[in-house]
C-alpha positions in Angstrom: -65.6 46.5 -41.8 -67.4 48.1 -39.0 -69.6 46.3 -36.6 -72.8 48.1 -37.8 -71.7 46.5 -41.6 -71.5 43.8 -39.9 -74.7 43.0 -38.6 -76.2 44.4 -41.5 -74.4 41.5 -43.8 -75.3 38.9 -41.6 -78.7 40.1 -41.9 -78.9 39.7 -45.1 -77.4 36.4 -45.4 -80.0 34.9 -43.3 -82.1 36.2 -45.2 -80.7 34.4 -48.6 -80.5 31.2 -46.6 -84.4 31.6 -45.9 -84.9 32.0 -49.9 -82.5 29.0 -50.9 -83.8 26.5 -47.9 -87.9 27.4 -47.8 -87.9 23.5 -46.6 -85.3 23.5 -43.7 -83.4 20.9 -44.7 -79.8 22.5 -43.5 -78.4 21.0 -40.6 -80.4 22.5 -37.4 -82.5 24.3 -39.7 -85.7 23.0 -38.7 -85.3 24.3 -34.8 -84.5 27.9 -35.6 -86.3 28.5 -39.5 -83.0 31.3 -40.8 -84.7 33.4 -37.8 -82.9 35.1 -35.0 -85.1 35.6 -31.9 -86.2 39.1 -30.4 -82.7 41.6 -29.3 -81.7 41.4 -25.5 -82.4 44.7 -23.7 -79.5 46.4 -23.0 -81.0 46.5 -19.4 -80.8 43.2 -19.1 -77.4 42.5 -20.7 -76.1 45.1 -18.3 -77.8 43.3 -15.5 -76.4 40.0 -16.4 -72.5 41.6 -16.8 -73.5 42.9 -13.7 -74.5 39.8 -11.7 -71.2 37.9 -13.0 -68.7 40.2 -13.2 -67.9 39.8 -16.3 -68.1 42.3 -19.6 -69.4 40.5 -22.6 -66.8 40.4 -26.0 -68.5 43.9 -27.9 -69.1 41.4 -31.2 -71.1 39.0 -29.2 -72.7 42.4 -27.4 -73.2 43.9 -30.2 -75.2 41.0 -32.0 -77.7 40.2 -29.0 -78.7 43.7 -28.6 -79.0 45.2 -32.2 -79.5 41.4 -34.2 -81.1 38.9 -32.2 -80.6 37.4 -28.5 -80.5 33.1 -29.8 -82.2 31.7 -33.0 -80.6 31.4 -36.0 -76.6 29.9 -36.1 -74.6 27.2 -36.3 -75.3 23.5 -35.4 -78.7 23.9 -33.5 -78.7 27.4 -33.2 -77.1 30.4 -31.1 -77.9 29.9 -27.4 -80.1 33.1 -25.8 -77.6 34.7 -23.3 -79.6 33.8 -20.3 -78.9 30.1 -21.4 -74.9 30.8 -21.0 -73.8 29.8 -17.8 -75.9 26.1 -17.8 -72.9 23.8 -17.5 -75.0 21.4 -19.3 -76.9 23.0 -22.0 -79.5 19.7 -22.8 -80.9 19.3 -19.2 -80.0 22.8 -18.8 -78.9 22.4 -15.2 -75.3 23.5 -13.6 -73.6 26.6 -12.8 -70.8 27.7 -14.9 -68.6 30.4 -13.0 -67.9 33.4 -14.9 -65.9 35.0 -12.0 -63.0 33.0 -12.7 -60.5 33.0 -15.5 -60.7 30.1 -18.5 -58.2 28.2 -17.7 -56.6 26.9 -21.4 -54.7 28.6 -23.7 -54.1 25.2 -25.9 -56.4 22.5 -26.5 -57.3 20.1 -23.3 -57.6 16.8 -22.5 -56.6 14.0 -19.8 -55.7 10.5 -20.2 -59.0 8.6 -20.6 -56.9 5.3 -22.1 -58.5 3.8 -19.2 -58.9 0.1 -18.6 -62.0 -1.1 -16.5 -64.7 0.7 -15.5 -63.4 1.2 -11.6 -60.9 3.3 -12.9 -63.0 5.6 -15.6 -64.9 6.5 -12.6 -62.6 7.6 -10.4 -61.0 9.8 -12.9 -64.9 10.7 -14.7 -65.8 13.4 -11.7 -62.6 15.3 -12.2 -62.6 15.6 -16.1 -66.1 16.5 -16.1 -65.7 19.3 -12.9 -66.9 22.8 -14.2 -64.1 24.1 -13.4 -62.8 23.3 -16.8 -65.5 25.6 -18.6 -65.0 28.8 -16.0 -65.2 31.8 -17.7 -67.0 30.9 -20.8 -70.5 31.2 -21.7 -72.1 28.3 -23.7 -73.6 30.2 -27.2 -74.2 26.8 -29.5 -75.3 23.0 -28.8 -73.6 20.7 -31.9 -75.4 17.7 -30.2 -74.0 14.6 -29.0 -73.0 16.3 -25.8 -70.9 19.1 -27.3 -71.3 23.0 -26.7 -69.6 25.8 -28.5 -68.6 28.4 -26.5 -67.6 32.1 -26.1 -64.7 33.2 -23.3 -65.8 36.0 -21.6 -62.9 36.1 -18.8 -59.8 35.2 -18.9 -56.4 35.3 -21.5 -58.7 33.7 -23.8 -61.3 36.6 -23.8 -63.1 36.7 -26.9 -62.6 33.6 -28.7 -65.3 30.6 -29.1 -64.0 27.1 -28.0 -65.6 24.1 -28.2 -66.2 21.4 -25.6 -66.8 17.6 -26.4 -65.6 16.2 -23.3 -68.8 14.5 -23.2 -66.5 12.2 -26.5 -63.8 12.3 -24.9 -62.2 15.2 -27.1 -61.4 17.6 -24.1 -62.0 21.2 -24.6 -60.7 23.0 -27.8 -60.4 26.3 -29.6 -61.5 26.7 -33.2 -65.5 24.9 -33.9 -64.7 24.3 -36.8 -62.5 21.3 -35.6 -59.5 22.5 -37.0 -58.2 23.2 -33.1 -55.5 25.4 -34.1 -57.1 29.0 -35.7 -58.9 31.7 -33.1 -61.6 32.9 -33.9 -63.7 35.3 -32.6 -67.9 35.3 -32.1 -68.6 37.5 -35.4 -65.8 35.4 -37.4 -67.4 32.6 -36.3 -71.2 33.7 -37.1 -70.0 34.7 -40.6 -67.9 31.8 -41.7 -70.8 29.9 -40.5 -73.3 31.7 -42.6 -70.6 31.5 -45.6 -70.2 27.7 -45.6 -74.2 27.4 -45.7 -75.0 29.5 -48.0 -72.0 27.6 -50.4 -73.4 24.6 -49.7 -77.3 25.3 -50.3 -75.9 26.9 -53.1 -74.0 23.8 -54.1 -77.2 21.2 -53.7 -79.3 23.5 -55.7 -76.8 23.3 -58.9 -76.8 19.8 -58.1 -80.9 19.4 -58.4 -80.3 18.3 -54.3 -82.6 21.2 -53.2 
């Protein structure tokens, strides 16, 4: 399906989720209402693959400049680009450097079976450096510490991994927690859009909704 199809679909699916959830009750719902917010200029998405060197995956592109730039999405909602590189997307603070490659190509973690607190600090700066997350932009906030994110440099280019080092689960692809699949940022959107609409649909046949 083309990308134009695409965007279209996904479209229209928010708009269904609108009609089956008028009370917000799906998970994140109540932050972003089913609604996408205004499109990025492609001024400033130029500007901003500009600044970092980096050009954005044409899905992602695509969807912030002809769809919406942030709003509706998984978890708590899509990111706005300009929100990418914050390291840590709840205080929003810290660089994330897009200039250099991701550096995973499998799922990540370090030894944290760690006895005593002397020794989980010594080890705490290094698994939570930023160079970890180089070359990926953060696009979703699950809560609890953990980001979804979208490679934009590196072997990785194009796929959305997720990071819950803040748990202790390293960084991963795949969020959806499966951390073996790839999957792209329009995959991603879409199956995401699938599994709500199947499960609004799902409490509705129930009398849940």
């Amino acid at each position: 399906m083309e990308t134009s199809e695409r965007l279209k679909t996904i479209d229209e699916q928010l708009a269904v989720l609108r009609r089956l959830d008028p009370d917000l009750t799906g998970f994140g719902a109540a932050k972003h209402s089913y609604r996408l917010n205004p499109v990025a200029s492609e001024e400033a998405v130029a500007a901003f693959e500009s600044t970092h060197g980096v050009g954005l995956p044409s899905g992602y592109r695509a969807f912030v400049t002809r769809l919406g730039n942030g709003g509706a999405g998984p978890w708590y909602g899509l990111e706005p680009l300009e929100n990418g590189t914050y390291d840590d997307l709840d205080s929003k603070s810290g660089p994330i450097d897009l200039g250099a490659p991701f550096p995973h190509q499998k799922a990540w973690n370090m030894d944290l079976q760690i006895e005593g607190d002397e020794r989980y600090e010594s080890i705490e700066d290094e698994y939570f450096d930023p160079k970890w997350v180089c070359g990926l932009i953060r696009i979703a906030n699950y809560g609890c510490g953990i980001s979804l994110n979208l490679v934009v440099n590196g072997d990785e280019y194009g796929n959305v991994w997720v990071d819950d080092r803040c748990n202790d689960g390293g960084i991963y692809p795949d969020p959806f927690f499966h951390r073996e699949e790839r999957t792209d940022f329009l995959t991603w959107y879409e199956l995401w859009l699938d599994l709500a609409v199947q499960d609004l649909e799902k409490r509705h046949a129930s009398g849940r909704v």
